[in-house]
C-alpha positions in Angstrom: 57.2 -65.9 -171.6 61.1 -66.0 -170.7 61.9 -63.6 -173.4 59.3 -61.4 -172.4 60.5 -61.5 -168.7 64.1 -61.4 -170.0 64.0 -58.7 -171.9 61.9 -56.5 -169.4 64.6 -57.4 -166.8 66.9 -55.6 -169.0 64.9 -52.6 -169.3 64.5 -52.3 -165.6 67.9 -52.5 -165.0 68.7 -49.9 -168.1 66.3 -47.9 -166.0 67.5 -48.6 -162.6 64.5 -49.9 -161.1 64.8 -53.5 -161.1 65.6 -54.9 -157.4 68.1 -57.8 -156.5 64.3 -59.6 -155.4 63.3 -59.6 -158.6 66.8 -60.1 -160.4 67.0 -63.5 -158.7 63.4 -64.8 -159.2 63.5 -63.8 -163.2 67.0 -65.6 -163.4 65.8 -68.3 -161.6 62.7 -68.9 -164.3 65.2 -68.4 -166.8 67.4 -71.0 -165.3 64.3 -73.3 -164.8 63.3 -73.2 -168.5 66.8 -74.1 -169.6 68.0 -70.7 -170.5 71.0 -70.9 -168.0 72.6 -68.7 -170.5 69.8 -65.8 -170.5 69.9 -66.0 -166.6 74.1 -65.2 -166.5 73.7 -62.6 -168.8 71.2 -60.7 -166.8 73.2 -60.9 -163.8 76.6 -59.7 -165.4 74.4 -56.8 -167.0 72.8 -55.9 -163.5 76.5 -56.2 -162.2 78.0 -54.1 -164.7 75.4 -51.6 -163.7 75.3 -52.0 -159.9 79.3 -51.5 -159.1 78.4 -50.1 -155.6 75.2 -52.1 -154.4 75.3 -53.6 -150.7 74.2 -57.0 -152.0 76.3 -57.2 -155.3 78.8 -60.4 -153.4 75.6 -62.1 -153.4 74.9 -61.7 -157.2 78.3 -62.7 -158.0 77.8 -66.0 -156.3 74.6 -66.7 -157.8 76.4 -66.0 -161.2 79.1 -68.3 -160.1 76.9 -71.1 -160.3 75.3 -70.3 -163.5 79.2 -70.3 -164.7 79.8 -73.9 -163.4 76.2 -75.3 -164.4 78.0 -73.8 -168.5 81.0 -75.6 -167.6 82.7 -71.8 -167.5 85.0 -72.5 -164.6 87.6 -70.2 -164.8 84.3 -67.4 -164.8 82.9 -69.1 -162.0 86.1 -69.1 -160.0 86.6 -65.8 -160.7 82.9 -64.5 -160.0 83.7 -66.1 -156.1 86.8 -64.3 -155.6 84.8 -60.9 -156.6 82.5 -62.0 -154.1 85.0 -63.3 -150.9 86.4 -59.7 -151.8 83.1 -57.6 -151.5 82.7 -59.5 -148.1 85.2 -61.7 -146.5 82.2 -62.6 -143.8 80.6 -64.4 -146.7 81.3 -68.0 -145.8 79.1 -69.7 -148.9 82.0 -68.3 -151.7 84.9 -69.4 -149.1 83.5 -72.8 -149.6 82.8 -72.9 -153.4 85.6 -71.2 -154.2 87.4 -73.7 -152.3 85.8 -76.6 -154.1 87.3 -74.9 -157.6 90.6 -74.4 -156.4 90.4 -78.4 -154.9 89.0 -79.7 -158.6 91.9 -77.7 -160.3 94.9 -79.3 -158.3 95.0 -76.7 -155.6 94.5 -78.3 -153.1 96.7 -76.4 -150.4 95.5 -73.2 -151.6 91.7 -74.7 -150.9 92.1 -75.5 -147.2 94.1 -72.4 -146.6 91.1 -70.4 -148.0 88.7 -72.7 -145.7 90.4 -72.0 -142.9 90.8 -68.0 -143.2 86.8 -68.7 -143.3 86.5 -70.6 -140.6 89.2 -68.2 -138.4 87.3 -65.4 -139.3 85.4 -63.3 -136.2 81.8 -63.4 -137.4 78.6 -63.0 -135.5 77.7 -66.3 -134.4 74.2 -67.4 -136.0 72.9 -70.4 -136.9 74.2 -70.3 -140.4 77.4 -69.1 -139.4 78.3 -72.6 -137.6 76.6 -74.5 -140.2 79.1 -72.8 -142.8 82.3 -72.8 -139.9 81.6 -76.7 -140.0 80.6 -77.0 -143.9 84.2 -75.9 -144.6 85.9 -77.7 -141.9 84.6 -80.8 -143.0 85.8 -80.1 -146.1 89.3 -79.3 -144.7 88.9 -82.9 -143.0 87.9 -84.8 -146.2 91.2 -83.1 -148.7 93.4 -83.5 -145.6 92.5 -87.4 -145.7 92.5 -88.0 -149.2 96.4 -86.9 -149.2 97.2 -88.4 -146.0 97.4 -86.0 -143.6 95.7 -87.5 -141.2 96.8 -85.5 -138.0 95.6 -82.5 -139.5 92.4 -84.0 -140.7 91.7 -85.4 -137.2 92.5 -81.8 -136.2 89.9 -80.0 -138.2 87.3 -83.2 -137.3 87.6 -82.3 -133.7 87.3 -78.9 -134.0 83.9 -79.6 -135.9 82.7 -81.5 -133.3 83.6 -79.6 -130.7 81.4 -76.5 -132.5 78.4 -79.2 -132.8 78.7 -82.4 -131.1 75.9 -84.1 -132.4 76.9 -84.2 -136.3 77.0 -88.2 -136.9 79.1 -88.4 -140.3 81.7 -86.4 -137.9 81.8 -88.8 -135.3 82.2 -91.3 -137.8 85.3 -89.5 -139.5 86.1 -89.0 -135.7 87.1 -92.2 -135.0 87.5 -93.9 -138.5 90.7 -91.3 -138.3 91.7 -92.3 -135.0 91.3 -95.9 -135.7 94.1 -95.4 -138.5 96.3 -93.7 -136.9 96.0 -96.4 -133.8 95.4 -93.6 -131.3 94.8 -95.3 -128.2 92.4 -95.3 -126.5 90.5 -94.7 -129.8 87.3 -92.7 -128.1 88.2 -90.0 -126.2 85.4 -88.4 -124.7 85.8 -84.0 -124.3 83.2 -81.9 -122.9 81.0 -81.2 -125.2 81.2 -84.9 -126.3 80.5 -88.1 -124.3 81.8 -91.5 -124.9 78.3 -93.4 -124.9 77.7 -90.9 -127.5 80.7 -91.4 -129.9 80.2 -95.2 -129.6 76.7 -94.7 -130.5 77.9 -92.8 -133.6 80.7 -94.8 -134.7 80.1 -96.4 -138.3 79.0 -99.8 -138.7 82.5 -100.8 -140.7 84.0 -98.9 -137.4 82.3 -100.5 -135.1 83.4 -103.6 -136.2 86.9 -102.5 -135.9 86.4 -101.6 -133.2 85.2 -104.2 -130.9 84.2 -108.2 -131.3 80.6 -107.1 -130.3 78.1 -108.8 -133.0 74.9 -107.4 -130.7 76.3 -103.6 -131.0 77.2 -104.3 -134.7 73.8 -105.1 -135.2 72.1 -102.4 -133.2 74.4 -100.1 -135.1 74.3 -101.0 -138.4 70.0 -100.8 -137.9 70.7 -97.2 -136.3 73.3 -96.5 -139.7 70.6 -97.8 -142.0 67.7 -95.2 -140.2 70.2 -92.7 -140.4 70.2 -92.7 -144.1 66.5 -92.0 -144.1 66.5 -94.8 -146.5 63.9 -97.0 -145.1 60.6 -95.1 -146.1 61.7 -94.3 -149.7 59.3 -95.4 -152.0 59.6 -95.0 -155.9 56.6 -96.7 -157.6 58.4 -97.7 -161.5 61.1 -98.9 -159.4 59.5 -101.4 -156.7 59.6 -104.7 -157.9 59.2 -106.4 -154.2 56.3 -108.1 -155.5 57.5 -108.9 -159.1 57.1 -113.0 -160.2 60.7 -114.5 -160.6 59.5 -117.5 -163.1 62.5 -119.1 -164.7 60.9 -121.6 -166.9 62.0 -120.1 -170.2 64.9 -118.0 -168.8 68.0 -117.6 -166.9 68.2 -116.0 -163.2 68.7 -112.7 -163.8 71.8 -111.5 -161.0 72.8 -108.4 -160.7 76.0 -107.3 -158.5 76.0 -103.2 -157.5 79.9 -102.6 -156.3 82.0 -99.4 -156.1 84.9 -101.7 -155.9 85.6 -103.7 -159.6 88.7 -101.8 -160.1 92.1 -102.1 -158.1 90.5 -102.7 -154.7 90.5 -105.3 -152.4 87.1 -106.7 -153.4 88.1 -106.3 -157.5 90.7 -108.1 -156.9 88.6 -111.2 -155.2 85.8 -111.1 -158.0 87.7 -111.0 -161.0 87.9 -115.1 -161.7 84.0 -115.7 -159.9 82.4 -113.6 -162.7 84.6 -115.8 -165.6 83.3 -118.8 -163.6 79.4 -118.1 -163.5 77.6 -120.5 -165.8 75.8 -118.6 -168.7 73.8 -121.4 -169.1 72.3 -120.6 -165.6 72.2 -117.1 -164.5 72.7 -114.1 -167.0 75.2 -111.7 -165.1 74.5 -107.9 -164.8 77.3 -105.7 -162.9 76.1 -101.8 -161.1 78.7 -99.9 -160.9 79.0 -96.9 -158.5 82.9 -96.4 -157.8 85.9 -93.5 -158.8 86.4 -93.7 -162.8 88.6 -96.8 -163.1 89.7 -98.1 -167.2 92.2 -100.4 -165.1 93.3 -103.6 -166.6 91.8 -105.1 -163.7 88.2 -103.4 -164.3 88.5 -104.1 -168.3 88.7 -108.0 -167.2 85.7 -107.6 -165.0 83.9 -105.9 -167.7 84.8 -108.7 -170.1 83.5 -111.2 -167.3 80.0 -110.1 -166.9 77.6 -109.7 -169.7 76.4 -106.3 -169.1 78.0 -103.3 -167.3 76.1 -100.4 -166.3 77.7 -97.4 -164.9 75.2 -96.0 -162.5 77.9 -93.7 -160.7 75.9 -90.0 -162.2 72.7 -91.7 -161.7 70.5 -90.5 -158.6 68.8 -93.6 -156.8 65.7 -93.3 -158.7 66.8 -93.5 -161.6 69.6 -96.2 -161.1 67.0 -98.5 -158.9 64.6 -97.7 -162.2 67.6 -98.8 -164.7 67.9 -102.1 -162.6 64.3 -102.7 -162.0 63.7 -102.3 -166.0 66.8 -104.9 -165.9 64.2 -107.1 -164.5 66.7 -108.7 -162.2 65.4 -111.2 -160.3 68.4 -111.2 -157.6 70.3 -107.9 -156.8 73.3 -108.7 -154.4 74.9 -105.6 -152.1 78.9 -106.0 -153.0 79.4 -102.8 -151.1 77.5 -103.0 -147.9 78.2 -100.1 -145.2 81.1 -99.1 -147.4 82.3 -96.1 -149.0 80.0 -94.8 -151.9 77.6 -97.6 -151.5 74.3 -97.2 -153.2 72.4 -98.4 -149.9 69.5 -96.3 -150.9 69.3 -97.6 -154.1 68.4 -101.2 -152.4 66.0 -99.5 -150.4 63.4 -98.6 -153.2 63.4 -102.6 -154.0 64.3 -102.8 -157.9 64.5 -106.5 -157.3 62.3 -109.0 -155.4 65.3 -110.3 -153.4 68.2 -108.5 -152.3 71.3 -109.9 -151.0 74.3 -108.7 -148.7 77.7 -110.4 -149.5 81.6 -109.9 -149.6 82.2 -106.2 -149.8 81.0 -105.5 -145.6 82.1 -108.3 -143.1 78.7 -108.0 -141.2 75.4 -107.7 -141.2 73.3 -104.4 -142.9 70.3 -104.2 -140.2 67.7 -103.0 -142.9 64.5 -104.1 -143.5 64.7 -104.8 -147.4 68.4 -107.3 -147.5 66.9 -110.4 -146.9 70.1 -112.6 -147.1 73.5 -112.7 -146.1 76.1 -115.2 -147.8 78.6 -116.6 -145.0 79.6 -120.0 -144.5 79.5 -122.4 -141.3 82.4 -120.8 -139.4 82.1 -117.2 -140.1 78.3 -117.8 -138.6 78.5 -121.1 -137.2 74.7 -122.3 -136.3 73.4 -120.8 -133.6 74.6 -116.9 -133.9 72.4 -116.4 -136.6 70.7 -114.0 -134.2 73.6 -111.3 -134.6 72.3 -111.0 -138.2 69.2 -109.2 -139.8 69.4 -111.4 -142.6 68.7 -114.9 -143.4 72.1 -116.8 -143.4 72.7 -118.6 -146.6 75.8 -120.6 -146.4 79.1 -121.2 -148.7 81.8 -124.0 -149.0 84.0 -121.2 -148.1 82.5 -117.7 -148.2 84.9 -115.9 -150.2 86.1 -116.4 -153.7 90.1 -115.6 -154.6 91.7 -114.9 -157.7 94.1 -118.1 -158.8 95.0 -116.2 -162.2 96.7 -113.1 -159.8 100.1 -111.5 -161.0 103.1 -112.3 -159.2 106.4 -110.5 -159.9 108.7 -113.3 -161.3 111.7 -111.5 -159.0 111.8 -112.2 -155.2 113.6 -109.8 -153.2 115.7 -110.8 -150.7 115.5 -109.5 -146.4 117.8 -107.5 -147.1 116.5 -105.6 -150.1 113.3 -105.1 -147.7 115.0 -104.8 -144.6 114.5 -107.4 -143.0 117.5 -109.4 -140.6 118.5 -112.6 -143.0 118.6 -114.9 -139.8 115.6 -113.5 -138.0 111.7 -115.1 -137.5 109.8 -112.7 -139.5 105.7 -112.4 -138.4 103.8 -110.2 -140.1 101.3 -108.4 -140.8 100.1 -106.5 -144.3 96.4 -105.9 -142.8 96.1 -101.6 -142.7 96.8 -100.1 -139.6 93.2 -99.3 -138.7 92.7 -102.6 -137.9 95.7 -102.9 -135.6 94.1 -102.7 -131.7 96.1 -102.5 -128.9 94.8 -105.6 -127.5 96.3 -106.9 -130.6 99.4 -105.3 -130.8 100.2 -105.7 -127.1 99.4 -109.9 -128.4 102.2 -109.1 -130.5 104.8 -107.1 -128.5 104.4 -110.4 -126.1 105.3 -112.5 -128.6 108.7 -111.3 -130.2 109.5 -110.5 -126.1 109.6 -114.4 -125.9 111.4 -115.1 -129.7 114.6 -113.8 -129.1 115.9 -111.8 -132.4 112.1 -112.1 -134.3 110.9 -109.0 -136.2 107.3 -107.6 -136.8 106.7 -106.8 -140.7 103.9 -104.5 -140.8 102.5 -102.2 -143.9 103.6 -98.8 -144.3 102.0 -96.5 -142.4 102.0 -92.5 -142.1 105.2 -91.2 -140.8 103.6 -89.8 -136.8 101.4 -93.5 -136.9 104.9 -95.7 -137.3 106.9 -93.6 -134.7 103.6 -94.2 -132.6 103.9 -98.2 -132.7 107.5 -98.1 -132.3 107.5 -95.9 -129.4 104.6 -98.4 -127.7 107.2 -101.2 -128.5 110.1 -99.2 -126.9 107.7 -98.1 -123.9 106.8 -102.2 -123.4 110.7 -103.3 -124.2 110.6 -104.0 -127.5 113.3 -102.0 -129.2 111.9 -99.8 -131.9 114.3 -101.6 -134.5 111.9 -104.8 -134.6 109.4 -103.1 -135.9 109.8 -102.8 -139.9 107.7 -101.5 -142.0 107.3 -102.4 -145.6 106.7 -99.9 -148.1 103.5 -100.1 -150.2 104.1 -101.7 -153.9 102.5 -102.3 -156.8 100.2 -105.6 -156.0 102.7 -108.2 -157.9 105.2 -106.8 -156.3 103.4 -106.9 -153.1 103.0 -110.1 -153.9 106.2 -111.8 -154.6 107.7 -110.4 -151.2 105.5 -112.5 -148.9 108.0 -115.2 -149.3 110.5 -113.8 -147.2 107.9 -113.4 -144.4 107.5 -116.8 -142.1 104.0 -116.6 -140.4 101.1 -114.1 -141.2 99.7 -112.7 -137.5 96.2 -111.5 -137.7 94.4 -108.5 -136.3 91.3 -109.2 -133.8 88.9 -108.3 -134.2 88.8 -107.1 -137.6 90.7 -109.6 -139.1 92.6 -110.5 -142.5 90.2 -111.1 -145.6 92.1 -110.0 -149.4 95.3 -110.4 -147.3 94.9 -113.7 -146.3 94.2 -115.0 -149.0 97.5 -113.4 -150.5 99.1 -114.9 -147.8 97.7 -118.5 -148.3 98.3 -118.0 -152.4 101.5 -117.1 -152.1 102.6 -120.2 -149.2 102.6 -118.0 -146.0 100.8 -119.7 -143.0 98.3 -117.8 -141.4 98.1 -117.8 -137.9 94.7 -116.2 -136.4 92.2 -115.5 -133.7 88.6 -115.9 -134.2 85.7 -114.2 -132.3 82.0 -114.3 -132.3 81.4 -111.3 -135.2 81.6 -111.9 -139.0 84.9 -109.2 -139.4 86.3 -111.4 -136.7 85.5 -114.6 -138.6 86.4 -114.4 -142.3 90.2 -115.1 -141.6 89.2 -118.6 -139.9 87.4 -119.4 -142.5 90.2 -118.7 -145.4 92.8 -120.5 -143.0 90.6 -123.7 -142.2 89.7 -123.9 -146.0 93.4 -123.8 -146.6 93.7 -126.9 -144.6 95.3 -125.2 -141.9 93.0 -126.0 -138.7 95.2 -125.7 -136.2 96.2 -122.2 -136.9 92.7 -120.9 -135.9 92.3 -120.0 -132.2 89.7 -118.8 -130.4 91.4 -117.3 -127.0 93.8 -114.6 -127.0 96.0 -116.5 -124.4 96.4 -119.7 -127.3 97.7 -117.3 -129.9 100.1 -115.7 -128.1 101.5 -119.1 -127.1 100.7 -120.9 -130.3 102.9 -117.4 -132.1 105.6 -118.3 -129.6 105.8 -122.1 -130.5 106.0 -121.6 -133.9 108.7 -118.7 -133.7 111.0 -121.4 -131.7 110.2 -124.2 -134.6 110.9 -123.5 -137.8 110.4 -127.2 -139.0 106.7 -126.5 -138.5 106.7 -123.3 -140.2 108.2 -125.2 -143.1 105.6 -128.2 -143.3 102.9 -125.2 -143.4 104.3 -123.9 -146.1 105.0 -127.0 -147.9 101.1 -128.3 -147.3 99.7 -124.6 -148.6 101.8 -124.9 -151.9 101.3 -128.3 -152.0 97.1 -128.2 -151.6 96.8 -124.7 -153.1 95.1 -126.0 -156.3 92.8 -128.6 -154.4 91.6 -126.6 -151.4 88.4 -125.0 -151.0 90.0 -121.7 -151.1 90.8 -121.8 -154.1 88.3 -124.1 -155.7 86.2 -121.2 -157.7 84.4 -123.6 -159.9 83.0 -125.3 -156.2 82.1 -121.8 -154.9 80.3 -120.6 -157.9 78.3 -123.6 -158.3 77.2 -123.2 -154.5 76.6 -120.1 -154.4 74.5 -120.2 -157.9 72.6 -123.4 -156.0 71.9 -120.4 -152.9 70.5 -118.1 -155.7 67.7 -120.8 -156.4 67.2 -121.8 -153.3 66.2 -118.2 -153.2 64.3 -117.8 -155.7 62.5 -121.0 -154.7 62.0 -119.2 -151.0 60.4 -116.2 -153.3 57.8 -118.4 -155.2 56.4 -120.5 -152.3 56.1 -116.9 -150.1 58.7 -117.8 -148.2 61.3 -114.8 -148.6 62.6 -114.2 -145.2 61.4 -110.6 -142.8 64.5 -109.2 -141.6 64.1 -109.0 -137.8 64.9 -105.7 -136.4 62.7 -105.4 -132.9 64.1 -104.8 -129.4 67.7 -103.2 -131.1 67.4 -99.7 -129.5 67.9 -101.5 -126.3 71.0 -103.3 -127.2 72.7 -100.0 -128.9 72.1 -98.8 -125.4 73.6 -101.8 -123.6 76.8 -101.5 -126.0 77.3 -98.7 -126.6 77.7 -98.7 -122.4 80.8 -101.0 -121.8 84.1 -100.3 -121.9 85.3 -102.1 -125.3 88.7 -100.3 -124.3 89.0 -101.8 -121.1 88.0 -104.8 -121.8 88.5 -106.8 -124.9 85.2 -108.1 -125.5 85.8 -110.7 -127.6 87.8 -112.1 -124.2 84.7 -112.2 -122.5 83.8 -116.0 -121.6 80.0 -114.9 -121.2 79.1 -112.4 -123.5 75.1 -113.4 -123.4 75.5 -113.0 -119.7 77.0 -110.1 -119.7 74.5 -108.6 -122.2 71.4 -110.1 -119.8 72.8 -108.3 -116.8 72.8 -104.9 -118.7 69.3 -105.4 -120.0 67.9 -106.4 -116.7 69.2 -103.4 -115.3 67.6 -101.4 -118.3 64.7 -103.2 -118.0 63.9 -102.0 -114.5 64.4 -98.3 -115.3 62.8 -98.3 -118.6 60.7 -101.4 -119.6 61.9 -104.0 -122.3 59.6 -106.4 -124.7 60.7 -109.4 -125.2 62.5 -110.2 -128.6 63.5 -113.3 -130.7 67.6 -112.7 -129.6 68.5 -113.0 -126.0 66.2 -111.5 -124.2 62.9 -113.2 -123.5 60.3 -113.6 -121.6 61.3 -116.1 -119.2 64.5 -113.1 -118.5 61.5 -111.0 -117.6 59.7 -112.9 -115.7 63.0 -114.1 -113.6 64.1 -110.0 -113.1 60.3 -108.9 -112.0 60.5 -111.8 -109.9 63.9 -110.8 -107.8 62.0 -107.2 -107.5 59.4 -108.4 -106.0 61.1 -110.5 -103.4 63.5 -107.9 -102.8 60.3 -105.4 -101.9 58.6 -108.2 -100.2 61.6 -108.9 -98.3 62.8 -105.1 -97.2 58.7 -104.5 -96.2 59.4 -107.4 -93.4 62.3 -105.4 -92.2 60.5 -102.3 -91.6 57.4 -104.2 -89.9 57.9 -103.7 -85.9 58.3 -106.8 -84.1 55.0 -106.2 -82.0 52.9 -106.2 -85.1 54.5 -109.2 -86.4 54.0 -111.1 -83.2 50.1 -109.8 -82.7 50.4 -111.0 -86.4 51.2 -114.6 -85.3 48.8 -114.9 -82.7 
């Protein structure tokens, strides 16, 4: 039937009769039946043959893609820039053409060929500003990967300013700002509002953003319905209901990550998959990241007993790979992080699904039903910030005690540092440097005469922006150093010259802390009511190192200052971390994988009795409302003594415009009863006002 068609195409176009209409729908049969080759061919014969046709840019761009889909690159590139030149208004080649020229190494001559697109004075349509904000985008997303940051926030803004409501550009809005630590980090414009960006922030952003667990929830649960995840259903792959019976078997855990390679999370897992007992659970590892054959991801390989690469399957087909796996227990290493396979989770290739270690928070889905913490990252009692059914650790994250170390310390002065001075630092990335936190820090070397901050490496507009807000609050610029990024050993082996690690609130230290710790630097850090805010407490208290956790901002500053005046101290720190580092919970894999393998029954126990926990997600539009309301730049929430208060006195205020049910977090019944109560003794009470004296009086007799 494709021959017949094909060869009939040719005639017509021998004849001159065949129309672009029917030139596309024969090439796209031909396509459809595999015959991608038959399809280009009839297109180059009806170009060769249609030189002056108003529509022939359009036929070179549908040949373009039959060129890619044949690998034929260089013919593909060259069938776009026959079309851009047959009509520079046509806005779909700009952008494949620029996606070529990206994939080829060209990535300056891409986003100059975007943005001639974009600058171009077209008719404004529809589909016009959907391609203007296709290729900004695309500007935005090269302009990041290479660091450009103030250009990429640049083109972001423009985008949004075109069309406000587009939520992945919010989200690159203010992940760009956060960064760069622009200040104050939403800014709202015209066309945009700031109730609306902080709605759209992402969930990883909001926790950077602000210590507000009730907002984090309420906008992780808005993220997750975003994704249009939540009603995806895929029959071979749903295994909600599957029997987990372990009488002749081992568990069956599968980890899904982007992040087994040279990442933050890689470098924390490497050691916990050696340590899993094969005896007990049989060890599966998803993975969804960049192409990696790093050392580190070989070891990983070599630590888990099957690898799959799922990165170039769809979610179908990977949640069907997994679900034919018959894993009993699929754990979420990526969370709301980049290239997570969220969706994946959602079609339930496993009858329980767990969230734990890649996102510092909780997913607001309906389909994780656990989260792994331990008693201070969730202490009893907040367990209603969290979707999930807490499940708790020793000590919720596992470390790496087999880490390289460069066997050559430099000294201050080969990292330019003062050889006499108190060195804090601070080696978390400068997106998660607020200025509530950095003006903690600016207080702090103003009272340790001579003390320097040691901060990562940063673009070159973000570090003249910190040193300026030091200058501008009397700290000269030259206290603030900056430490150029290394290879990890090397990385490692220069924490000795540092004397106390200062933490960022409220997204504070994870990988980095546990650096510090492993390589004998105290920690010293402030912990607030969210999990991002949390996780460094935890590491430092499992350390041994107690007294360095605070939980007001006023007791780090001063506990910063004591130490900078008392080096002793420092010293005995330091001491007590090398010292303990091979007995403390920290670092005691063989305790956490025996824990957390104890979880995974208690798990699969919860399964078999019925008992698999219903993520609670009522009542959360009303809190995304309430948050997304105050003014997380103007005041530090995680400073605020009364935080439930606080949140009651929004909803009651909500309530009484708009009706709230009651729900299983802070707002109840009795909070309902007590606000419909005060409105009807205030009406009660303004009604006696407006009754004239004489009819109360004639009332009275």
């Amino acid at each position: 039937m494709t021959d017949t068609s094909y060869l009939t195409a040719l005639q017509k176009i021998a004849s001159g009769s065949l129309k672009i209409g029917e030139l596309v729908e024969v090439a796209s049969t031909l396509s459809a039946a595999g015959k991608i080759d038959f399809a280009r061919q009839l297109y180059r014969v009806w170009i060769n043959s249609n030189r002056e046709h108003p529509l022939l840019y359009v036929v070179h761009f549908n040949c373009s893609a039959l060129d890619a889909l044949l690998g034929d690159t260089a013919a593909a590139t060259e069938a776009l820039k026959a079309s851009v030149a047959l009509n520079p208004d046509f806005m779909p080649a700009y952008i494949n053409l620029g996606g070529f020229l990206e994939r080829s190494g060209s990535a300056d001559r891409a986003i100059e060929l975007w943005r001639t697109g974009v600058n171009r004075a077209v008719p404004i349509t529809g589909g016009s500003v959907s391609y203007a904000t296709t290729a900004l985008k695309q500007i935005a997303r090269v302009l990041s990967d290479h660091h450009q940051v103030e250009s990429a926030e640049a083109a972001v803004q423009q985008c949004l300013e075109i069309n406000p409501h587009q939520g992945d550009i919010i989200e690159q809005y203010v992940a760009l700002r956060l960064a760069q630590c622009k200040w104050p980090t939403v800014v709202p414009s015209e066309r945009v509002d700031r109730k609306t960006v902080v709605k759209g922030i992402h969930p990883l952003s909001t926790a950077v953003y602000t210590d507000d667990p009730l907002l984090q929830l309420a906008s992780a649960d808005r993220y997750a319905r975003s994704l249009a995840a939540e009603g995806v259903y895929c029959a071979g792959a749903d295994r909600r209901h599957a029997t987990i019976d372990l009488k002749s078997r081992r568990m069956r855990v599968g980890y899904v990550s982007s992040d087994l390679r040279d990442h933050a999370v890689g470098y924390l897992m490497a050691e916990f998959f050696e340590q899993h007992h094969r005896s007990r659970v049989e060890i599966f590892a998803y993975y969804c990241g960049p192409e990696s054959n790093s050392a580190l991801t070989q070891r990983i390989k070599a630590g888990v007993e099957h690898w799959t690469d799922i990165r170039k399957l769809s979610d179908d087909d990977a949640a069907q790979k997994i679900a034919d796996d018959g894993i009993d227990i699929l754990v979420d290493v990526n969370g709301h992080t980049r290239d997570a396979r969220t969706g994946v989770f959602a079609r339930r290739p496993a009858p329980i699904l767990v969230n734990w270690l890649g996102y510092p928070g909780t997913m607001g889905t309906p389909y994780h039903h656990y989260i792994v913490a331990d008693d201070w990252i969730i202490p009893p009692g907040s367990e209603m910030y969290y979707s999930e059914k807490v499940l708790r650790l020793p000590c919720y994250q596992p470390n790496d005690r087999k880490r390289v170390v460069a066997d050559v310390t430099p000294t201050r002065r080969d990292a330019g540092l003062p050889d006499d001075a108190f060195v804090y630092c601070c080696f978390n990335g400068t997106h998660k440097i607020a200025r509530f936190t950095f003006e903690r820090w600016l207080a702090i070397l103003g009272r340790v005469p001579g003390s320097v901050l040691w901060l990562l490496d940063a673009s070159v507009e973000t570090k003249a922006r910190l040193a300026q807000y030091a200058a501008d609050k009397g700290v000269a610029k030259e206290r603030i150093v900056f430490a150029p990024k290394l290879q990890n050993a090397h990385h490692l082996a220069r924490y000795a010259l540092a004397d106390l690690f200062l933490d960022t609130a409220p997204y504070g230290a994870h990988t980095t802390a546990s650096d510090a710790l492993f390589m004998g630097v105290p920690v010293l850090t402030l912990s607030g009511r969210s999990f991002a805010s949390r996780v460094c407490g935890s590491l430092v208290r499992s350390a041994g190192l107690k007294d360095l956790v605070v939980t007001r901002p006023q007791d780090f500053v001063e506990r910063a200052v004591a130490l900078g005046h008392d080096r002793p101290a420092v010293q005995s720190y330091k001491v007590s971390l090398k010292k303990n580092r091979d007995k403390c919970k920290l670092f005691d894999m063989e305790l956490l994988v025996e824990r957390l393998e104890d979880l995974y029954q208690i798990m699969c126990d919860d399964h078999k009795h019925g008992r698999l926990p219903r993520p609670d997600l009522s009542g959360l539009a009303s809190y995304l409302e309430v948050g997304a309301a105050l003014d997380h730049e103007g005041q530090e929430v995680l400073a605020v003594e009364d935080y439930i208060g606080l949140y009651k006195a929004k909803l009651s205020r909500l309530h009484l415009a708009r009706p709230i049910r009651a729900d299983k977090r802070i707002w109840t019944d009795a909070d309902i009863a007590l606000v419909e109560a005060k409105v009807t003794k205030s009406v009660v009470a303004e009604r006696k006002t407006k009754t004239p004296a004489k009819k109360r009086a004639a009332g009275r007799r």
